[in-house]
N, C-alpha and C positions, 0 to 999 in steps of 0.2 A: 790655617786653623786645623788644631786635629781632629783625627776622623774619629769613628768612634769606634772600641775594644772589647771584644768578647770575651767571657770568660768559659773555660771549657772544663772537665775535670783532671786531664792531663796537663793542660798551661791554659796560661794566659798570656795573650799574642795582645802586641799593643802597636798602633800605629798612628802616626802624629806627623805631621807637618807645622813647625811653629813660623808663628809669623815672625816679620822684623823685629828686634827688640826683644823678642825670647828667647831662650838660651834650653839647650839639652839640660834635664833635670833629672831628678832620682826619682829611683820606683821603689816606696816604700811598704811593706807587707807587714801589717797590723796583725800579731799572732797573739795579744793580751787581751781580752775582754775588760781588763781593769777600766775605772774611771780616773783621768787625771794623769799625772807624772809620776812615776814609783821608778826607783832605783831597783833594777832588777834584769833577770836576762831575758828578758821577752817585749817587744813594743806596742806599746798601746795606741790607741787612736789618736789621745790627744799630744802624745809625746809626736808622733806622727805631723799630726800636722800641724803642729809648732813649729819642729824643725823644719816642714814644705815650707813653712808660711815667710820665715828670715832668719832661715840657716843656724838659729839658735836654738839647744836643747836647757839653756840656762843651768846646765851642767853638766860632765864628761859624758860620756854614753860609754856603760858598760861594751865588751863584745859581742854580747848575746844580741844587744840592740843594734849596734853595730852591721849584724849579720843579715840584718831584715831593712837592710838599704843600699841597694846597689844603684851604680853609675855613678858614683863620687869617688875620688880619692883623699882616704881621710890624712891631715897634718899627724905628723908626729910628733904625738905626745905622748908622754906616759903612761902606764893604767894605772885608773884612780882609783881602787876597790870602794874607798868612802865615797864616788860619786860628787865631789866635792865642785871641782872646775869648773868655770864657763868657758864654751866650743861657740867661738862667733865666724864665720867663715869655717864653719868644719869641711869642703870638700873645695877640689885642687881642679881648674880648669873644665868647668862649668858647673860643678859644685851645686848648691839650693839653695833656696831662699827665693825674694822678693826677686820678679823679672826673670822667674826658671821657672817652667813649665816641671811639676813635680806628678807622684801619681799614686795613690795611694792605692790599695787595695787590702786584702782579708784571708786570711787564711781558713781553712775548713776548722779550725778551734774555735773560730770565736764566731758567737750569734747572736747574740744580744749585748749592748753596750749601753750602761744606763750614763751616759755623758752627751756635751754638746761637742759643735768642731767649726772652729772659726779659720774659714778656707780663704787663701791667699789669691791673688789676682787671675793666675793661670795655673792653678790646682784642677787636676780630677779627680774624683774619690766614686768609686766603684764598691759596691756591695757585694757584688755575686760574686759569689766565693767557685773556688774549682769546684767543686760538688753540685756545680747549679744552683746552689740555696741563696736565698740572698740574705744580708745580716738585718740584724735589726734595731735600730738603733732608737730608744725607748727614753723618755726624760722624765719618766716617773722616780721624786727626790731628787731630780738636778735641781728646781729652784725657777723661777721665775726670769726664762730666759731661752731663747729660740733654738731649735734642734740644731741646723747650721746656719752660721751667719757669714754673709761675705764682709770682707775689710773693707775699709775705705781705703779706696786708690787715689786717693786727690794728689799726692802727687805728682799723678802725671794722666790726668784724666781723659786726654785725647785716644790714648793709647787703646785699643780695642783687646778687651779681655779675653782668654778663651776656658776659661774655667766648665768642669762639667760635675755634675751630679749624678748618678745614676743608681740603678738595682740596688736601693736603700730602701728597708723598711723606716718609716719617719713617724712615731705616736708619740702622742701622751707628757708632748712637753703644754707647759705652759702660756708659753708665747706661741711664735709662729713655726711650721714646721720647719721650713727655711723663709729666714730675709736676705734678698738680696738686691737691693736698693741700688749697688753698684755693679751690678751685674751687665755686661759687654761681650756680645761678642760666646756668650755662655747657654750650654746644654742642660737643659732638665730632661733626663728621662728614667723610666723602666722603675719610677718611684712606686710607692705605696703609702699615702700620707694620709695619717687619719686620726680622730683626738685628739687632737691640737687646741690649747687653749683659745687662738686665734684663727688665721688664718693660716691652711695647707703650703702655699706657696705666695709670700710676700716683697714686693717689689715697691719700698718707697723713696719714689727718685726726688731730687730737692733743688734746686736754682741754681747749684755749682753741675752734679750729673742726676740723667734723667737715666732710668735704664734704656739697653738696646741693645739691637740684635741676636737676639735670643730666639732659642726655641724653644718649647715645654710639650714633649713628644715627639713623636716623628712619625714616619711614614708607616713601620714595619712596626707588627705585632708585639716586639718586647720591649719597643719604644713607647708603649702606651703607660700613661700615670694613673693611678685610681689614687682621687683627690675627696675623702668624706667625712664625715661624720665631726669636721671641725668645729670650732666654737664661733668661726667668723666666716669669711668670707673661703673659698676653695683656693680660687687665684684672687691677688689684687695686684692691682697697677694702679699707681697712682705719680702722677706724671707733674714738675712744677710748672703753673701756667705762664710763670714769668721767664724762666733760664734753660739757655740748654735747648732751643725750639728749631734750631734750624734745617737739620732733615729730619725723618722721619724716621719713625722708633725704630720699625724695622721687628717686631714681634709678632713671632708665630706660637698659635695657640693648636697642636692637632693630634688629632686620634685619642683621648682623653678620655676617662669617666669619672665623670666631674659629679660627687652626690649620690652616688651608686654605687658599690662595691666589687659590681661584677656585670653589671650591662643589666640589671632585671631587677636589682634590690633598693628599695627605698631606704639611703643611709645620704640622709642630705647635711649638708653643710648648713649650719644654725643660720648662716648670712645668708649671699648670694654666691651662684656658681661661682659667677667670674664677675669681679667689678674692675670697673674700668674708669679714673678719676681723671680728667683732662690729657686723657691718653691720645695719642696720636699718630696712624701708622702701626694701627694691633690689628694681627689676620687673625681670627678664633675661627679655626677651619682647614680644609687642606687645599688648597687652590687647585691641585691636579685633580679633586673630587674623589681620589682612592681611598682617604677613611675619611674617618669624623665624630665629632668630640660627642660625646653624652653627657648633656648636662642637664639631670634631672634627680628628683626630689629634695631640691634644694629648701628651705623654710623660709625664703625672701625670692627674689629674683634669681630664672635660670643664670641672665646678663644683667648686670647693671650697667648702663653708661652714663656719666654726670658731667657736667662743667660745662662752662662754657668756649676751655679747647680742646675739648673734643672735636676730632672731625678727623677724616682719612683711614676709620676703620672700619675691617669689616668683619662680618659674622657670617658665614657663609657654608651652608656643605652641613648645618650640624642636627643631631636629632635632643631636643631640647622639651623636657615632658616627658618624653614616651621612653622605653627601654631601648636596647638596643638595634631591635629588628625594626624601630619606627613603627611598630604596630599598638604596642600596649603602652597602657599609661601610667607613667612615673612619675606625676606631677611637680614641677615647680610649688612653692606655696603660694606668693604671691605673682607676678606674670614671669613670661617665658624670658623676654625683654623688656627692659625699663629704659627709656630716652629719657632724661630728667636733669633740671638746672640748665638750660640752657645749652643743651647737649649741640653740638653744629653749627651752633649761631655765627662761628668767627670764620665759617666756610668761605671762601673768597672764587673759587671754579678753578682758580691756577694751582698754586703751591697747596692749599687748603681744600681738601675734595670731600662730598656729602659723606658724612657716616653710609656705607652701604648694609642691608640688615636683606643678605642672602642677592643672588644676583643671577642672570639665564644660565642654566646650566648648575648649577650649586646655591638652591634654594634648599631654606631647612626647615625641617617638618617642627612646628613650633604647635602642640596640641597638649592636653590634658591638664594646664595650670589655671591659676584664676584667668588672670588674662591673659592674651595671647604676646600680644605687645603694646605695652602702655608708653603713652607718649604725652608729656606735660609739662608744664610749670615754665614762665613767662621767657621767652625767646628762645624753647626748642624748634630748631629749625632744619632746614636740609638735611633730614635725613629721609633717606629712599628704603623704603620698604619692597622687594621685589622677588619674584619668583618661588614664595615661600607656599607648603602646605601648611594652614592655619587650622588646627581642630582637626583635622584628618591626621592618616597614618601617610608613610612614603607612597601608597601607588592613589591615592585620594578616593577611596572607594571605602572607609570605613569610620564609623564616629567614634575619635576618642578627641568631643571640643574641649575648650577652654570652659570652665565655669560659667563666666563672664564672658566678654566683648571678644570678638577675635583681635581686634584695634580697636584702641581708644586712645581718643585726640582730647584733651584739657584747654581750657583759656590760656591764652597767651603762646602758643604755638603757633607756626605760621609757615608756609612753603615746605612741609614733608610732602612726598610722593609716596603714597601708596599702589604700588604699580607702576606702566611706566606704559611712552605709546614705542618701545623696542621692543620684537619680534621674541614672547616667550617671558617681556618682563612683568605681566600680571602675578598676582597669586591668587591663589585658592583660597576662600576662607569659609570654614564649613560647617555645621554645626555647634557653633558657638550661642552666646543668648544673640547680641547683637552681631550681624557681622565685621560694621565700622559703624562705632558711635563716635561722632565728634559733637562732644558736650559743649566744646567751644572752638576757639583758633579760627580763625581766618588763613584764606589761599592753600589750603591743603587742597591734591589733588588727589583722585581715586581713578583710576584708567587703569582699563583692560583686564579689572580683575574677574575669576570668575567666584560669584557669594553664589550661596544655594543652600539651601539646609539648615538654615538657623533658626533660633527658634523665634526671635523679634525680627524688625526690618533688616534688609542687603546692608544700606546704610542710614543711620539714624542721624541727623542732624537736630543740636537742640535737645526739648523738653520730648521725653519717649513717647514714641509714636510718630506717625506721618503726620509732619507738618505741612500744612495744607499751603496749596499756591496761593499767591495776594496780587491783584491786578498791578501790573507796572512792578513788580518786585519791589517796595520800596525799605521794605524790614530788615533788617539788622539781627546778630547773632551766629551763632555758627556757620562754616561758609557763606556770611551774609545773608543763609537760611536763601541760599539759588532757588529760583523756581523750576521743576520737573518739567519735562515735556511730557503730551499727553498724544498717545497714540492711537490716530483714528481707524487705520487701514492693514489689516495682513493680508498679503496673498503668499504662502510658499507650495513649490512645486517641488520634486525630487533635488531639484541641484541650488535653486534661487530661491530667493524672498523678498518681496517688497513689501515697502513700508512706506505707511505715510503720516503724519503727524504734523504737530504745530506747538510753538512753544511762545509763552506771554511771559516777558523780563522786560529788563532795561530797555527803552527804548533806542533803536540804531545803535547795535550794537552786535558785535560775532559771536557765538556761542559752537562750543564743539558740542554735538548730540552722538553719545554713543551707544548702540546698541546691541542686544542681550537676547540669546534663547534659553528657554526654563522649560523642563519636565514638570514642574509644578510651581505654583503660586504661594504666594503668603497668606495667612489665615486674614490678611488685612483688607487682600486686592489685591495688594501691591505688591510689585514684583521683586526678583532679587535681579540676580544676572548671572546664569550658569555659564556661558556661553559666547563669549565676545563675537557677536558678527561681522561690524565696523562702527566708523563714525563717517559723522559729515560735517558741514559747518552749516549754520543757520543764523542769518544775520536779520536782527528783527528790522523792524518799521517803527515810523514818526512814533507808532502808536502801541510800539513794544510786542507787535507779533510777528511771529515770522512762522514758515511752515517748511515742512519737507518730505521729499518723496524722492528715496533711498531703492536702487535693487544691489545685493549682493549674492556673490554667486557662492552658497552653501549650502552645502548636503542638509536634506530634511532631518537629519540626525543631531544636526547640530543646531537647528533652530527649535525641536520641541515642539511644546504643546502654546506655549506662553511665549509674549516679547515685550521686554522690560527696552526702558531707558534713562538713562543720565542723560544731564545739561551740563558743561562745566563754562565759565566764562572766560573773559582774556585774562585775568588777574590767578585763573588755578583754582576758584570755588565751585568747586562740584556738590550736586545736589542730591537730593534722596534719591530712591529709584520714581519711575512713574507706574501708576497703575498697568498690572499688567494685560494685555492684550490677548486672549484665543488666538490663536491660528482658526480657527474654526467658525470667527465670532463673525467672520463677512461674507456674503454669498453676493456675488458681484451680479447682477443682468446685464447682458449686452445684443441688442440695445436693453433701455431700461424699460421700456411704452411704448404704445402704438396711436398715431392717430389713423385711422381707419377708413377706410369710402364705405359707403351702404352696399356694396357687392358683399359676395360672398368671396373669403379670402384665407387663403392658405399659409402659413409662414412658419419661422422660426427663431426661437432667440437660444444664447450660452445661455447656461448656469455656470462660473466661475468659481469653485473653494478649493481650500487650500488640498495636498495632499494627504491622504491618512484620513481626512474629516468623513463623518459619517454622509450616506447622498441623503440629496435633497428628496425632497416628492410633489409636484406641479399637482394643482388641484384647482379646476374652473370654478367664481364665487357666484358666476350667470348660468343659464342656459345656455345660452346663445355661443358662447367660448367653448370651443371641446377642446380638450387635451387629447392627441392620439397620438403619442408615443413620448417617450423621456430615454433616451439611449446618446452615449457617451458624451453626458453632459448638453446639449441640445433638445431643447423640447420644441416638438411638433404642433402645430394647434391651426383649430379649424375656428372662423369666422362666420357666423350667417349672415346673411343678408339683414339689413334693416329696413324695415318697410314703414317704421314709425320715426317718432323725434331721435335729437342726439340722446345716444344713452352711452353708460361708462360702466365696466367689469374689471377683472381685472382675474390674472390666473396667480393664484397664492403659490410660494414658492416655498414649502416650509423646510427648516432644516434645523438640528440639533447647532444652537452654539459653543457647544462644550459642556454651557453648565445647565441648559433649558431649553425644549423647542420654542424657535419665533419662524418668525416671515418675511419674506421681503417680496414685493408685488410687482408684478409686469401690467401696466393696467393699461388700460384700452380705451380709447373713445370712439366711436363710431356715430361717426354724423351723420344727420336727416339723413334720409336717403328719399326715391322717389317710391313712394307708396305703388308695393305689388296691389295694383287693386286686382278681384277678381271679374271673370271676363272681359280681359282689356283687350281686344283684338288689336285694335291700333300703335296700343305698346307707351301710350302718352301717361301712363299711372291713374286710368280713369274706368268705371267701370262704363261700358258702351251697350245702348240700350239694344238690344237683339231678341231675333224668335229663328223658331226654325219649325218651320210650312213642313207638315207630316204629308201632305197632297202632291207634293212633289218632289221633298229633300232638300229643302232649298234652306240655305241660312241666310237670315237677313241682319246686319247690322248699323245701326246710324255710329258714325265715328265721331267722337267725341271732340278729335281733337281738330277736323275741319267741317264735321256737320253733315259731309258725305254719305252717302249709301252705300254698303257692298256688300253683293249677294255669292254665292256660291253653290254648287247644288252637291251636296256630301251625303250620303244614308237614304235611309228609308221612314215610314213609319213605325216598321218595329224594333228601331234602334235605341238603345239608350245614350242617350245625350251624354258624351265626357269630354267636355271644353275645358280645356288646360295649355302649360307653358309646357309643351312636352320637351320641346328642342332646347331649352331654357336662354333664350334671346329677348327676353321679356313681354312675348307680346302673347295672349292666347291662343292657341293651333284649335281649329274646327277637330272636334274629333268626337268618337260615337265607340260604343259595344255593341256587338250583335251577338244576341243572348243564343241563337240558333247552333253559333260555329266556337263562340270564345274567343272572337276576334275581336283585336283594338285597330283602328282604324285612325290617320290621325294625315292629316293636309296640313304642310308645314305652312306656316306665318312666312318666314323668307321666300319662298320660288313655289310657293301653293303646290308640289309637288306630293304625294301623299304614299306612306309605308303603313304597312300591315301587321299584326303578329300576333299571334295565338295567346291566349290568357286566361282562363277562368271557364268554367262551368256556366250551364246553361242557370241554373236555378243561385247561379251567386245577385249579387250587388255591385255594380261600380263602385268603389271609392279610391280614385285616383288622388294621390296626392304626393308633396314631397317631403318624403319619409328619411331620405339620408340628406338634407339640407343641402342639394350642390344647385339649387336653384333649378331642376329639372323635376320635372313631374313624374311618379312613376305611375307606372298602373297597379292597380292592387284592386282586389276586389275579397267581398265580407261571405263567407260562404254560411246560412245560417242554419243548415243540416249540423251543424257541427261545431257551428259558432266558431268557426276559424278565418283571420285575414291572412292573404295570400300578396306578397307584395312583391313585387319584379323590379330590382333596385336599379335605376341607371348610371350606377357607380357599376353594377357587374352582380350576377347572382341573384336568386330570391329567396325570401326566407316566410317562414310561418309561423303566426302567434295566434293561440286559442284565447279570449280573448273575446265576453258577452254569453246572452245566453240566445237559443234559436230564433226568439221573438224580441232580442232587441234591436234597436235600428242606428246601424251605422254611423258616429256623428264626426268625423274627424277631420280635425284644425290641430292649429299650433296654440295650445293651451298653454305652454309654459313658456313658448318665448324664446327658443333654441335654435328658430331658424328650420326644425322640421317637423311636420305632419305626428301626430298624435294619435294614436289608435284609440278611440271611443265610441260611446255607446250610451245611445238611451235609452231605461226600462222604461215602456209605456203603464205594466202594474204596477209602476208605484212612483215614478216621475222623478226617477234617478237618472242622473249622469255619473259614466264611469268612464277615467282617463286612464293613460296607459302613459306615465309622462316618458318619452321621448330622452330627456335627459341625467336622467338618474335611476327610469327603470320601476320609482313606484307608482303604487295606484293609488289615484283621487276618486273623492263622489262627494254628489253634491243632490239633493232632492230642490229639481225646481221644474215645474211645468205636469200636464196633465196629459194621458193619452190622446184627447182630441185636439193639442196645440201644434202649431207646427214650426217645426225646427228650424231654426236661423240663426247658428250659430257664426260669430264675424267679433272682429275685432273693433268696436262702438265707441272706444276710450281712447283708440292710441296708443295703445303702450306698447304694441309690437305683439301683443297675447290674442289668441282666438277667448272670444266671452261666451260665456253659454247662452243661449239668449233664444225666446220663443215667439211666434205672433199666434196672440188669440182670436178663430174668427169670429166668434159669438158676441165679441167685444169690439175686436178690431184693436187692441194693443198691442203695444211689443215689451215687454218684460227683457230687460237685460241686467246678469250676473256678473258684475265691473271684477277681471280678472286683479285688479289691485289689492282690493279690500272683500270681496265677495261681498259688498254692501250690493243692493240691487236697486234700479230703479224703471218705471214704466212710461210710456207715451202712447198715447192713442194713435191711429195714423192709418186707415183703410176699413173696407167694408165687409161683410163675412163673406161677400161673393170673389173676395177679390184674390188675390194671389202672392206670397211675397216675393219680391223680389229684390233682398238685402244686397249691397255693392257698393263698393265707395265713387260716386258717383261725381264727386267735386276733385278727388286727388289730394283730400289732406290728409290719408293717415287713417282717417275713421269711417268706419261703415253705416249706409245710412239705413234707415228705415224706408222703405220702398214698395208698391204695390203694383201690378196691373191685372187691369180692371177691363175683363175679355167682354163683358157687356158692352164695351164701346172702344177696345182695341187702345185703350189709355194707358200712357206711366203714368204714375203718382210718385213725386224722389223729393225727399223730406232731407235736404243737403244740409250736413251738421254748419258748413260755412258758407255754401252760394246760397241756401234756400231753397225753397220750393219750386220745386219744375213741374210743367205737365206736361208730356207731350204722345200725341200722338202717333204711335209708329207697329203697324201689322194689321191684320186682316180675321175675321173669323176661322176658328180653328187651330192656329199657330200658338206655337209653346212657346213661352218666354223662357230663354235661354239664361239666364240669371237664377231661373226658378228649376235646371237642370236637374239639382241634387237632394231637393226636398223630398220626403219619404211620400 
């Protein structure tokens, strides 16, 4: 084959290697711009290649013509001055004509030639003249008939042709710039074809030969063709589906601008760039990915491919829409590519391979035309769409989409891949309306691509819009209209992601589930798929569901804010995407609840969310729950003791899901537990009837829980009674204030052994109680010079709260229910209570009771709450304030001599109404569940130790 010849302005250097069956030929130098044959001293083009074409000039040739054909030796004959002679065989031992490699070229005279040139089997015809200018060869008044046309070689059609074309200007004929239907073996380049009644560059092969092995461009800069502004097609091929099929074409289509003048100019070709008519075995592209064709502003398709043999080509490497940087947009008219008639139907996987449309490695930027790539009409099949940027520019970061669809699929189409599951075979599609609309067709697949940015769904199947899932899949229609999976679960961390989900189809049946990370969502829900993270299989049940739970290990960057996915089946019907999924939308607890003892209880659980998400914030919906810390993802939280029925809290966990704050709960149950009554010496959850003997220090108590007696001798007569759980082992510790020193005084319940310790002022109040909830009693006392409590926490430290006025009286319980003591206070001017709630810090009041009532506040209901509650002596009632509803209710129950002495005295929870009655040394216990007790138990003078904290 020969190589190819430069022209310089000093010579032209030519260089050839002819195949077998060629012969050394003449290098003819075209110095006449004339059109036609003239008798004259100078050679014109068409005398020119007349005589390349079969050694005949169908008359003598002057000298002067003579002179502008070297490597022959001419016969000797006469000179004709009349031009008269036919010259058949004019040259002697390898001579010209038919089966000689001839070679035309131009001298720096001639620029324009309004004629055509019908070139012989293994002709070159070169335009560039020494001067670097190239000729032009114009068919403006030739007539109704192609710029150059190749001859027909039938007789000896096997033979492989090496004809070339080059550095020709080609406009303004009528027909085609060049046909050449028998072209083998032959060079197109360094053209410029434009205005052309038809088409630029024409190849119609027939049943005897098909064109082949050809190029049209080449690698290197002056190998490039600018193909525009014709009346048909730019390139055509059209190939017969019957004859002539046995290898493959063997056509290369590269470094082109096909529709553009100059890589940036909107001068398209009236047809399509490139059509391609049962072609088979056409590369439009450069395989080593060093250039690549532009084929854009075309007024139909950048490509067209048709027929039903089509198949084994490919399109690969090219910028198709956009100018030549692949950034701006030079639109196709109608799509980038056209797959149509049956285009790959006759694909077999052996000798017959998919149309490939771009492929890993030399994928083509295919953006700014109606469609991106259309594919339709009944048994377009195998073709693989792969590695392409669709609607974006080369590096995929900017919007020049398609009008329309990125892809669109028609009825009757069936097994194209869009995508692929090979390492780099997805493509991008970007900013278009739809990303993938398939209107119809069956077994189309869509894998690994990344959509994002369009202005409808990733992919639409069907009637526009998300079509919605239908139990058991039973519907029909575009990819049989698959069912999506729907994603219950994200967790991603800096490097992983898991996923979990479930999908409803065919029943017993495989499905590949692929998934997807998005920077953002569709205005729908629903997702596209930026991102390809993996797939899995998912093989449903009897009952058509199946589920999965997926981790793969990808950077947070690449999964996003969003996770989309596909379903595709065994048959290759891929479905829409699924709604898409926050990263942010799940906040895992682990554990999730608690079931709890009635102790008081320390613990902690996770907060789980993904990375990037905003934090949560743990929030108690009780009292009784405190939250004391939230730090790196674990929350800390305290439990009170339960001293009433089962009750249930829970700690809110709220957290932004992306698109709104919600919550998810840690919730708690915490069963009965054994009623703190108070003064239980015994520790049995009973309040135990007791006095303590001012005559000698003595404490006496009957024990509940065997009926026994035990005495102790602790204080004095001018001690203040403060019987509590100091030790906090559940049972009462004998303990006292001596107002003299400020000392707390306290005989433990385990080994009756007894500690000391300083606390408070002479002129304060006892009011021991447990104020930090750890089930220990503190001491605290109400100083009312100053109206300040003064509390000594047995967690560590004390603190002080101002907190009443001089003359109020001390009232403090567990009001709200939190498990600790409550700083209150009751005004006797005006028969207010005032809380200090313990768990959130505000303040309550309530008016109930009068100056001369006395105070017995207890928890009467059970709910775990101190009640406000008073006994009248003048009446002898007890008036209780039910912390549920603050509805109130009263009971009669003692006499104004008597005393109260309120304590849960049965152990269920509730405290009772209670008297003793020092006239005759008697209980009175009004038990909300055993009943009425009376018993007997102390002596005159002795205090009833239940009655300790009364004002």
């Amino acid at each position: 084959m020969k190589k190819t010849f430069q022209a310089t302005l000093v010579s032209i250097v030519t260089f050839f290697i002819l195949q077998a069956g060629a012969a050394w030929g003449a290098t003819l130098t075209v110095n006449d711009s004339s059109a036609g044959v003239t008798c004259n001293q100078s050679l014109s083009l068409s005398e020119a290649s007349r005589f390349a074409g079969d050694g005949s000039s169908l008359r003598n040739l002057t000298d002067g013509e003579k002179n502008q054909i070297s490597g022959v030796t001419w016969l000797a004959f006469p000179p004709d001055p009349n031009c008269s002679g036919a010259i058949w065989r004019a040259a002697v031992g390898g001579g010209v004509g038919r089966f000689v490699a001839d070679f035309i070229f131009f001298s720096n005279a001639v620029n324009q030639i309004n004629d055509y040139v019908l070139l012989d089997r293994d002709d070159w015809i070169s335009g560039m003249k020494p001067n670097s200018t190239k000729v032009i060869l114009d068919g403006t008044g030739v007539g109704n008939i192609d710029g150059i046309t190749f001859l027909s070689f039938n007789d000896n059609l096997s033979v492989t042709t090496n004809a070339k074309v080059s550095n020709l200007v080609i406009r303004n004929f009528q027909r085609n710039g060049i046909s050449a239907g028998y072209a083998r073996g032959s060079v197109f380049e360094g053209l410029e074809i434009y205005n052309n009644g038809m088409s630029g560059i024409s190849f119609p092969g027939n049943s005897e030969a098909n064109p082949r092995t050809i190029r049209i461009g080449g690698t290197q800069a002056n190998q490039r063709n600018y193909i525009y502004t014709n009346g048909l097609d730019g390139i055509r091929i059209i190939a017969s589906p019957i004859g002539d099929r046995v290898a493959l074409q063997g056509i290369d289509i590269l470094n082109n601008f096909i529709g553009t003048s100059n890589g940036t100019s909107d001068d398209g070709n009236q047809g399509n760039g490139i059509y391609l008519e049962n072609a088979f075995g056409v590369i439009v592209g450069d395989p080593t990915g060093a250039t690549r064709n532009v084929i854009s502003g075309n007024n139909n398709d950048g490509i067209k491919i048709v027929g039903q043999q089509s198949y084994s080509n490919e399109v690969i490497g090219n910028f198709i829409g956009t100018d030549s940087s692949g950034g701006t947009a030079v639109g196709n008219s109608a799509s980038g590519i056209a797959l149509l008639s049956g285009a790959g139907s006759e694909v077999n996987f052996v000798s017959k391979t998919p149309n490939l449309i771009g492929k890993p490695g030399l994928g083509n930027v295919i953006s700014a035309n109606s469609f991106g790539i259309f594919i339709a009409d009944n048994n377009t099949s195998n073709n693989w769409v792969q590695a392409n940027k669709i609607g974006t520019n080369l590096g995929g970061n900017s919007d020049i989409g398609n009008g329309a669809d990125g892809v669109i699929l028609g009825g009757g189409t069936f097994d194209n891949k869009i995508g692929g599951s090979g390492a780099n075979e997805g493509n991008q599609i970007s900013f278009n309306r739809a990303g993938i609309n398939a209107e119809g067709g069956i077994r189309n697949r869509f894998q690994r691509n990344q959509l994002f940015g369009n202005d409808n769904l990733g992919i639409d199947l069907g009637t526009a819009g998300v079509t919605q899932n239908d139990t058991g899949d039973p519907d029909t229609g575009a990819n049989n209209l698959q069912n999506f999976p729907v994603i219950t679960y994200v967790y991603a961390t800096s490097s992983t992601v898991r996923i979990q989900g479930t999908l409803n189809s065919i029943a017993s049946k495989p499905f590949t589930v692929e998934l997807f990370g998005n920077t953002s969502v569709d205005t729908t829900g629903y997702g596209e798929g930026r991102n390809y993270l993996g797939a899995t299989t998912v093989n449903t049940n009897a009952t058509g569901n199946g589920t999965f739970d997926v981790t793969f290990n990808v950077p947070i960057a690449t999964v996003g804010q969003y996770v989309s996915a596909t379903a595709t089946d065994e048959t290759n019907n891929t479905s829409e995407f699924s709604p898409a999924r926050n990263i942010c939308a799940d906040t895992v607890l682990s554990p999730f609840g608690l079931l709890a003892e009635p102790s008081s209880f320390t613990g902690t659980f996770t907060v789980t969310r993904s990375t990037g998400c905003s934090s949560a914030t743990p929030s108690s919906n009780v009292p009784w729950i405190t939250v004391n810390s939230f730090l790196a993802g674990t929350v800390n939280y305290t439990i009170a003791p339960n001293a009433g029925p089962q009750r249930n809290g829970s700690i809110i966990v709220q957290y932004n899901n992306g698109s709104f704050l919600t919550f998810v709960s840690f919730n708690v149950t915490q069963v009965v537990g054994v009623a703190r009554a108070p003064f239980d010496f015994d520790g049995d959850g009973k309040t135990d009837v007791s006095i303590f003997r001012p005559s000698n220090g003595q404490w006496w108590y009957l024990r509940s829980s065997d009926g026994q007696n035990r005495a102790f001798q602790f204080g004095d007569s001018t001690d203040k009674l403060t019987p509590a759980d100091y030790t906090g082992d559940g049972k009462t510790d004998i303990g006292y204030w001596k107002p003299s020193t400020g000392e707390w005084y306290v005989l433990r319940s385990e080994n009756f052994t007894y500690y000391a310790f300083p606390f408070g002022n002479s002129s304060d109040v006892p009011v021991p109680g447990d104020y930090d909830g750890d089930n220990i009693t503190d001491a605290a006392v109400f100083r009312p010079s100053t109206a300040t409590w003064y509390i000594s926490r047995s967690t560590g430290g004390s603190t002080a709260q101002a907190f009443g006025a001089s003359t109020d009286i001390p009232v403090r319980g567990d009001y709200d229910g939190d498990g600790k003591s409550d700083i209150a206070i009751f005004r006797p001017s005006n028969g207010q209570w005032w809380i200090l709630q313990s768990s959130n810090g505000l303040s309550t009041a309530a008016t109930f009771g009068t100056a001369t009532d006395k105070l017995v506040p207890g928890d009467y209901t059970g709910d775990g709450k101190t009640d406000i509650a008073f006994w009248r002596p003048s009446t002898g009632e007890w008036y209780v304030l039910r912390s549920e509803d603050q509805s109130y209710y009263a009971v009669p129950f003692g006499l104004s001599s008597d005393l109260p002495v309120t304590g849960d005295y049965d152990g269920d929870g509730k405290w009772d109404p209670a008297v003793f009655r020092p006239s005759t040394n008697t209980w009175y216990l009004q038990r909300t569940t055993a009943g009425i007790m009376v018993q007997g138990f102390g002596a005159a003078g002795d205090k009833p130790v239940p009655a300790a904290y009364l004002p």
